[in-house]
C-alpha distance (Angstrom), angle and dihedral (degrees) to the residues before:
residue distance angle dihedral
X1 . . .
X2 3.97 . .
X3 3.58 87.4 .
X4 3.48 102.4 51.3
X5 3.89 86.1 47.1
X6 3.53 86.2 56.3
X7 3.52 97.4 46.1
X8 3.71 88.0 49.9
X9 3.82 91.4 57.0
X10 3.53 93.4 42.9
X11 3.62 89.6 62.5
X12 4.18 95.7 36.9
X13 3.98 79.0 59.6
X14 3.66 98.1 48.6
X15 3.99 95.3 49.9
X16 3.89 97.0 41.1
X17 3.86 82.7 54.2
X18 3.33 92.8 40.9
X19 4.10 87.8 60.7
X20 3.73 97.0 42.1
X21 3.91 85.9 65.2
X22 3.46 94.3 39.3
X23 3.92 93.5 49.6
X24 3.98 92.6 42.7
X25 4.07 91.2 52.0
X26 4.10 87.5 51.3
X27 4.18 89.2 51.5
X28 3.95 87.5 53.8
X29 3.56 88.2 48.7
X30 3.87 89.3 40.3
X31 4.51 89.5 45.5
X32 4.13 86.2 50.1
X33 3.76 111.0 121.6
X34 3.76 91.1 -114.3
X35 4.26 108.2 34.3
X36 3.82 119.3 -159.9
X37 3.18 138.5 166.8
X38 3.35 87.0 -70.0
X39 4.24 92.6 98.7
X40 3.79 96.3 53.2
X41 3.65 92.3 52.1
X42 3.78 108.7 56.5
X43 4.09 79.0 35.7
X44 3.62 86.4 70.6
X45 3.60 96.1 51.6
X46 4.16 81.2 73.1
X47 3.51 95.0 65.3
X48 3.80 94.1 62.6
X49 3.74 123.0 109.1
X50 3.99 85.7 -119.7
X51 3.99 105.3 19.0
X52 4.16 93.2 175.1
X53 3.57 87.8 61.2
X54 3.58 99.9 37.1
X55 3.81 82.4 53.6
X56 3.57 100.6 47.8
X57 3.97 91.8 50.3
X58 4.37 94.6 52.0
X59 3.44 114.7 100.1
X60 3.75 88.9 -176.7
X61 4.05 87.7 66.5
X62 3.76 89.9 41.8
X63 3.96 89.4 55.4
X64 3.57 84.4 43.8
X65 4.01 100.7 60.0
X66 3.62 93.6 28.9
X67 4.09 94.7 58.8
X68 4.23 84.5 51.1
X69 3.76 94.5 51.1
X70 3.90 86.2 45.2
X71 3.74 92.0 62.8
X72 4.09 113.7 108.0
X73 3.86 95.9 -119.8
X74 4.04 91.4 50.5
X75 3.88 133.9 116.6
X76 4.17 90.6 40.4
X77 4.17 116.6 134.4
X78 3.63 90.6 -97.8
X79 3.43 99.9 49.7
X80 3.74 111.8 118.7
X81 3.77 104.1 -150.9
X82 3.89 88.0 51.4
X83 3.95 86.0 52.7
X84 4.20 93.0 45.2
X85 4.22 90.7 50.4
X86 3.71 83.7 42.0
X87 3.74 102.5 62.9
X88 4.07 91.1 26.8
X89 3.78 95.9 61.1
X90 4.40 81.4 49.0
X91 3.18 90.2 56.9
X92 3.83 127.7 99.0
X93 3.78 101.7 -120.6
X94 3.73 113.3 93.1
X95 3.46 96.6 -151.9
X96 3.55 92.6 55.7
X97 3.87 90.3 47.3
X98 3.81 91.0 51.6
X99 3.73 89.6 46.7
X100 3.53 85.5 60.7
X101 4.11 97.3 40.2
X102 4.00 77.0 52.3
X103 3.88 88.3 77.8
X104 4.39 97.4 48.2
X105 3.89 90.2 104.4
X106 3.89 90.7 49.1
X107 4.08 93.0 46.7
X108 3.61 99.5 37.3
X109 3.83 86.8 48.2
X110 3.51 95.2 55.3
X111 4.00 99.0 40.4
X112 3.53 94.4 56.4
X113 3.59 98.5 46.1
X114 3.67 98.1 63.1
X115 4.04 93.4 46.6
X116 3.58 77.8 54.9
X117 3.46 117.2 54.9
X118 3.57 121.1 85.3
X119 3.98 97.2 -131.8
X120 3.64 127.1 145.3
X121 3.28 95.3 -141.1
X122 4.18 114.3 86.3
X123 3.27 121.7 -93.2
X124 3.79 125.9 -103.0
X125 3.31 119.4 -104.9
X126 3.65 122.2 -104.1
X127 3.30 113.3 -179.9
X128 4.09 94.7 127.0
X129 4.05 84.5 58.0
X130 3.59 93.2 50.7
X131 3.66 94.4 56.3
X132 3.56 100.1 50.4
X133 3.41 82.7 40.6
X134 3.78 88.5 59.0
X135 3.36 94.8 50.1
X136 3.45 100.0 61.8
X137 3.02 89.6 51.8
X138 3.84 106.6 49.7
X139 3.61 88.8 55.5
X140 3.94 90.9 45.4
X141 3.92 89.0 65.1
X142 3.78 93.3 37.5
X143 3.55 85.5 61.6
X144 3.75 97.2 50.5
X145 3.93 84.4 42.9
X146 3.71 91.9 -118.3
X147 3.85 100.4 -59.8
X148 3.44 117.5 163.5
X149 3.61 138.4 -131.3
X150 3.68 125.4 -95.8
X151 3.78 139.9 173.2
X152 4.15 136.4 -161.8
X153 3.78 121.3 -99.3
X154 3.41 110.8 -162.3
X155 3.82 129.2 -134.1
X156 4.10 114.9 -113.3
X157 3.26 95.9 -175.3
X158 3.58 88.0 80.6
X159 3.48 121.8 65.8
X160 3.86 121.3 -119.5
X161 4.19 138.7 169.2
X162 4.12 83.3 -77.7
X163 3.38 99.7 56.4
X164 3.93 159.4 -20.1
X165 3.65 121.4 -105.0
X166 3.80 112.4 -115.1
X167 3.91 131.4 -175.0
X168 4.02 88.6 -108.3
X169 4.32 88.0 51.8
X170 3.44 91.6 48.9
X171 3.74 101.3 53.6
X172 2.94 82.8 50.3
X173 4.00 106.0 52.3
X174 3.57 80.8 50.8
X175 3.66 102.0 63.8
X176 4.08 86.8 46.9
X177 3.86 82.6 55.1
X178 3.67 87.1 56.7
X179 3.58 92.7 45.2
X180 4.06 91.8 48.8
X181 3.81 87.6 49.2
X182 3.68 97.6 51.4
X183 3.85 91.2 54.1
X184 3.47 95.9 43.3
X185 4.11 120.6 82.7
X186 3.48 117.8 -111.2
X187 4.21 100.6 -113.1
X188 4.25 83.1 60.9
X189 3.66 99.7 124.5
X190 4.21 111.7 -132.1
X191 3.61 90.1 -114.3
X192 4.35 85.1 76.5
X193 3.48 99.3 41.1
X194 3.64 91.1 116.2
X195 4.03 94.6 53.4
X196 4.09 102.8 89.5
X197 3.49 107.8 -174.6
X198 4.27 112.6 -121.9
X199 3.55 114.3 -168.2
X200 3.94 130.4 12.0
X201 3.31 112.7 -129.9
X202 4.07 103.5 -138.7
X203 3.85 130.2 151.5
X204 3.88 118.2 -88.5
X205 3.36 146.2 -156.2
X206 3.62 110.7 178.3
X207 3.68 127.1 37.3
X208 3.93 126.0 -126.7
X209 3.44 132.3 -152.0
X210 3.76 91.6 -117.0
X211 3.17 94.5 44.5
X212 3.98 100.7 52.7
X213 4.08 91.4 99.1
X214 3.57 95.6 51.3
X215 3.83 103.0 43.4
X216 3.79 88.6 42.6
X217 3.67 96.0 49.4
X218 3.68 93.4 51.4
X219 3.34 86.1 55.6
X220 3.63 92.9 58.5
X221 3.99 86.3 44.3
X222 4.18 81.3 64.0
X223 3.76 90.5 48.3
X224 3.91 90.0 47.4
X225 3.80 93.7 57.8
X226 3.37 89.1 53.2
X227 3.48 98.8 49.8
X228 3.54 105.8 121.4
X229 3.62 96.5 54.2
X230 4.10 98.2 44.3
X231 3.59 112.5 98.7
X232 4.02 133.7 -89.1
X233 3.46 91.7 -117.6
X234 3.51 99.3 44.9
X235 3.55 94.3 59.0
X236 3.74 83.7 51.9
X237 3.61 87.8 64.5
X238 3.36 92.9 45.7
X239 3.93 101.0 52.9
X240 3.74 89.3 48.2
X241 3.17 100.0 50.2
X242 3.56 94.9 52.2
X243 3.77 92.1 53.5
X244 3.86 80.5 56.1
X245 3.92 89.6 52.5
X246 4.03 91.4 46.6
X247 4.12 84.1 47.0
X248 3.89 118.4 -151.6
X249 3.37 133.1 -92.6
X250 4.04 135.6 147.2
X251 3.54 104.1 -84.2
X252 3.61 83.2 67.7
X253 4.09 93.1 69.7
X254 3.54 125.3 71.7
X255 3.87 130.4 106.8
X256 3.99 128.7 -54.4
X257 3.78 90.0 -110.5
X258 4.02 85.4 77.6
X259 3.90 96.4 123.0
X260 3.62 106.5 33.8
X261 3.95 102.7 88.5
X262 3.82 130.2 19.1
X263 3.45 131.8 -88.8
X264 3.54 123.9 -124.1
X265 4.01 96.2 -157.0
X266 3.68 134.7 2.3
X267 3.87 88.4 -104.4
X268 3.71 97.7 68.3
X269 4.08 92.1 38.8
X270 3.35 94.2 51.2
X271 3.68 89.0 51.6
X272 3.94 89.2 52.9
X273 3.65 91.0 64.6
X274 3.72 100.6 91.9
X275 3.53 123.8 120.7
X276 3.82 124.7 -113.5
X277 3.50 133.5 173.8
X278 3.83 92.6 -42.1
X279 3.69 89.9 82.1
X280 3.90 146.1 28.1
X281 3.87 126.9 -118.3
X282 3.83 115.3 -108.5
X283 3.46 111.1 -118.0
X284 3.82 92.9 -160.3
X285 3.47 144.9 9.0
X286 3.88 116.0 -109.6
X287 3.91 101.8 -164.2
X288 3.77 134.9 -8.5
X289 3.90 136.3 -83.7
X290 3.98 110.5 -80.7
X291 3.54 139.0 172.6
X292 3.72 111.3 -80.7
X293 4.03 106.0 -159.7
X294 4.04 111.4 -174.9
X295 3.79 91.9 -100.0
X296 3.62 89.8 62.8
X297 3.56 97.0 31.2
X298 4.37 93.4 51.8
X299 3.90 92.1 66.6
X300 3.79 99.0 37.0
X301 4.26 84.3 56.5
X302 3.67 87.8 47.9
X303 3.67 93.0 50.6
X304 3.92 86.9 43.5
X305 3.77 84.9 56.5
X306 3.55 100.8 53.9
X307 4.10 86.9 41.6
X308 3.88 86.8 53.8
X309 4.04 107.6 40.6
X310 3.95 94.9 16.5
X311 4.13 99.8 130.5
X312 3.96 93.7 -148.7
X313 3.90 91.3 43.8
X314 4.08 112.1 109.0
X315 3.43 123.8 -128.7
X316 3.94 93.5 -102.7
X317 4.04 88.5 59.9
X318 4.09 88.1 43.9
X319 4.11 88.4 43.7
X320 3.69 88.9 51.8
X321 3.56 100.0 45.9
X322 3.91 96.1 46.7
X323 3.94 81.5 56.8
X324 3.94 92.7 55.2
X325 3.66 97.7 46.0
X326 3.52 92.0 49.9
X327 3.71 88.0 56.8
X328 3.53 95.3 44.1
X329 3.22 93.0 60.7
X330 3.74 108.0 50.1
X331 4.02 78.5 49.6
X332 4.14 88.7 59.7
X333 3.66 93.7 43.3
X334 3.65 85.0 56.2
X335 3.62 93.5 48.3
X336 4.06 92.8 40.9
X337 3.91 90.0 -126.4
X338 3.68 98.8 160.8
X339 3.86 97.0 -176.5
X340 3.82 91.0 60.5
X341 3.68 94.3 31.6
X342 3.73 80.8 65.5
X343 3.74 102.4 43.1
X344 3.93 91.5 44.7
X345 3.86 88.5 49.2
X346 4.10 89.3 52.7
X347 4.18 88.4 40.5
X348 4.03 86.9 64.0
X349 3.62 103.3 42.4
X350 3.67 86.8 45.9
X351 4.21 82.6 55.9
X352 3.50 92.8 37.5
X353 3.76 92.9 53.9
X354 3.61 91.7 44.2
X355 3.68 84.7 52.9
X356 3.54 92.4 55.8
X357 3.24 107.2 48.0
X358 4.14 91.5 48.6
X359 3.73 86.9 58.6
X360 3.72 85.9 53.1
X361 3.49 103.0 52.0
X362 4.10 86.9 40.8
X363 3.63 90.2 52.6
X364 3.99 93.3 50.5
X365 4.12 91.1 45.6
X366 3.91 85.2 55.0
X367 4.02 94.5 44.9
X368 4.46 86.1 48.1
X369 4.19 84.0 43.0
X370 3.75 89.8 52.6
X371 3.98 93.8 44.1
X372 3.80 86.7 49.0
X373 3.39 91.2 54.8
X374 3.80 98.7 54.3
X375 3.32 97.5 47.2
X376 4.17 90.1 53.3
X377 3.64 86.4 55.8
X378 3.60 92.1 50.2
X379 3.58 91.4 51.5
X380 3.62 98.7 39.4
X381 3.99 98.3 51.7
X382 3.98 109.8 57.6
X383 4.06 113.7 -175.5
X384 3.91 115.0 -151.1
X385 3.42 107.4 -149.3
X386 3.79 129.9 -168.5
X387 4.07 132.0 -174.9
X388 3.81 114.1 -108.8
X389 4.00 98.1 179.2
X390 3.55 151.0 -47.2
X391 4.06 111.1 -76.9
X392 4.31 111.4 -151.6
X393 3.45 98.4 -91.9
X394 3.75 92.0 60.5
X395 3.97 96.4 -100.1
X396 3.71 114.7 141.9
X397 4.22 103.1 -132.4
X398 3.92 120.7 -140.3
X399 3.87 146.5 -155.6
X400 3.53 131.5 -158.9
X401 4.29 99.8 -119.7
X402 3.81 94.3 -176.2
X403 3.92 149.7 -11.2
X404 3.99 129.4 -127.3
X405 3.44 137.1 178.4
X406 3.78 117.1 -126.6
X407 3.89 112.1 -150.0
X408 3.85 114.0 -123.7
């Protein structure tokens, strides 16, 4: 019985602080210079028996938040929408945190944009961004219990399909070995000596330039573990605004059969890359091309994935992430990223497959619909036939005497 009480509380807690946040993001609405309707609305959401969830599942509230932060003097310390996602992703219902995760596309969009822009005028500040930015973040590496990042040198002293070891290469692999050794610690067993850590993942509270791709993709790395609970239309967001990030150009148009033979030159795959009727045409851009370094670029292609291949994702979330990869990767074969070249090659035969095989199994149901239908038509319609004669050749001649209908 003292649990259940407890439970009981728990839950009493979670709703009454549930409808505080609620009720204080319908007074900033309700304090804006011009109030709508706006207020009463997301007040409403408070009166439901579960108002996080009700709240996390209203596209109407998303639109809502998402056209404020869109506004050209948004994301600065003051700004009150930056302070309300702030202290609801902090909080201890997950709905509410979600709710706020919801919005990563929007904010990330619009951070990255003004850093870059090449605009004489200064840049607007962004401090509210950068702390729910932050905050993702934080909680990203707390989750992963502050490991850090690491990538695979490889060893040139042996030879491989690239190359052939030469006296030159190997003096020189061995001063990298020295270099790997001196930042590993001593208990590393020699099995990892080619694992050199990259980036230490440590709580922050300011954002550098330099460190704008990391921070941001961990972010996204929160947002991907979380995938399956984020929003449809959130992920809509975020596929289009990544195809805004990769930018467009013509490379990224040529038919859906891009990935199913080899190319002989770059030419002819690059012409390959246009989209078909796997995906749907952009109508506008959301944000502006950036620079997409491989720690930003990992967790956008994992997000891609789960966009792509996710089995509860609807074919507008699939449409618009076969649309992004495809323009992510004419933007890496541009930039000669061979990592991502190959994960955005394996991303659209994945779709393309999937593709395939739906327009199979859609094909097939209409072949068994059409069968059905014949035979129903057979069975419905029943000719009576009686004999009328005997024609020369000894053929006995017919005529239809009457018509049912035979019930199914």
């Amino acid at each position: 019985m003292t649990t259940m009480s407890a439970t009981m509380e728990h839950w009493r807690e979670s709703v009454d602080e549930a409808r505080t946040l609620i009720l204080s993001l319908s007074s900033i609405f309700q304090s804006s210079p011009k109030p709508s309707s706006s207020s009463f609305f997301l007040s409403s959401f408070a009166d439901h028996d579960d108002p996080a969830k009700s709240l996390l599942t209203s596209k109407e509230a998303y639109s809502l938040i998402a056209s404020c932060l869109s506004s050209s003097v948004s994301g600065a310390s003051s700004d009150p929408f930056c302070h309300w996602l702030y202290d609801t992703y902090i909080s201890s219902i997950l709905s509410l945190r979600l709710f706020s995760l919801s919005f990563l596309p929007i904010i990330s969009n619009l951070y990255l944009s003004r850093f870059a822009t090449d605009l004489p005028s200064p840049i607007t500040p962004s401090a509210g961004f950068e702390a729910i930015l932050l905050a993702f973040y934080n909680s990203q590496i707390q989750s992963q219990n502050y490991e850090s990042r690491s990538i695979s040198l490889p060893d040139l002293t042996k030879p491989s399909i690239y190359h052939s070891p030469s006296e030159l290469k190997f003096n020189q692999s061995v001063r990298l070995d020295k270099i790997v050794e001196e930042n590993m610690s001593p208990d590393t067993s020699t099995s990892s000596r080619s694992s050199l850590g990259v980036k230490s993942l440590e709580p922050q509270i300011t954002i550098k330039s330099t460190q704008r791709p990391l921070i941001v993709g961990l972010a996204f790395d929160c947002y991907h573990q979380h995938i399956a609970e984020i929003p449809v239309w959130s992920k809509i967001d975020f596929c289009e605004v990544v195809a805004a990030w990769a930018g467009q150009c013509n490379c990224s148009k040529g038919n859906e059969n891009d990935n199913r033979c080899e190319s002989e030159n770059i030419v002819k795959e690059m012409r390959r890359l246009e989209i078909g009727k796997g995906g749907s045409n952009l109508e506008c851009e959301k944000g502006v091309k950036i620079l997409l370094p491989w720690e930003l670029l990992q967790p956008i292609l994992k997000i891609l994935g789960h966009c792509l291949m996710g089995p509860f994702c609807p074919e507008e979330v699939k449409s618009s992430a076969s649309v992004a990869v495809r323009r992510i990767y004419a933007r890496v074969s541009h930039d000669l990223n061979p990592q991502a070249i190959l994960a955005t090659r394996c991303l659209i035969q994945l779709d393309n497959r999937a593709r395939d095989k739906a327009a199979q199994k859609a094909a097939a149901a209409a072949r068994i619909h059409s069968g059905y239908m014949v035979q129903c038509t057979l069975h419905l319609y029943t000719f009576h036939l009686k004999p009328t004669g005997v024609t020369s050749l000894g053929r006995v001649r017919f005529k239809q005497s009457y018509l049912t209908i035979s019930s199914l």
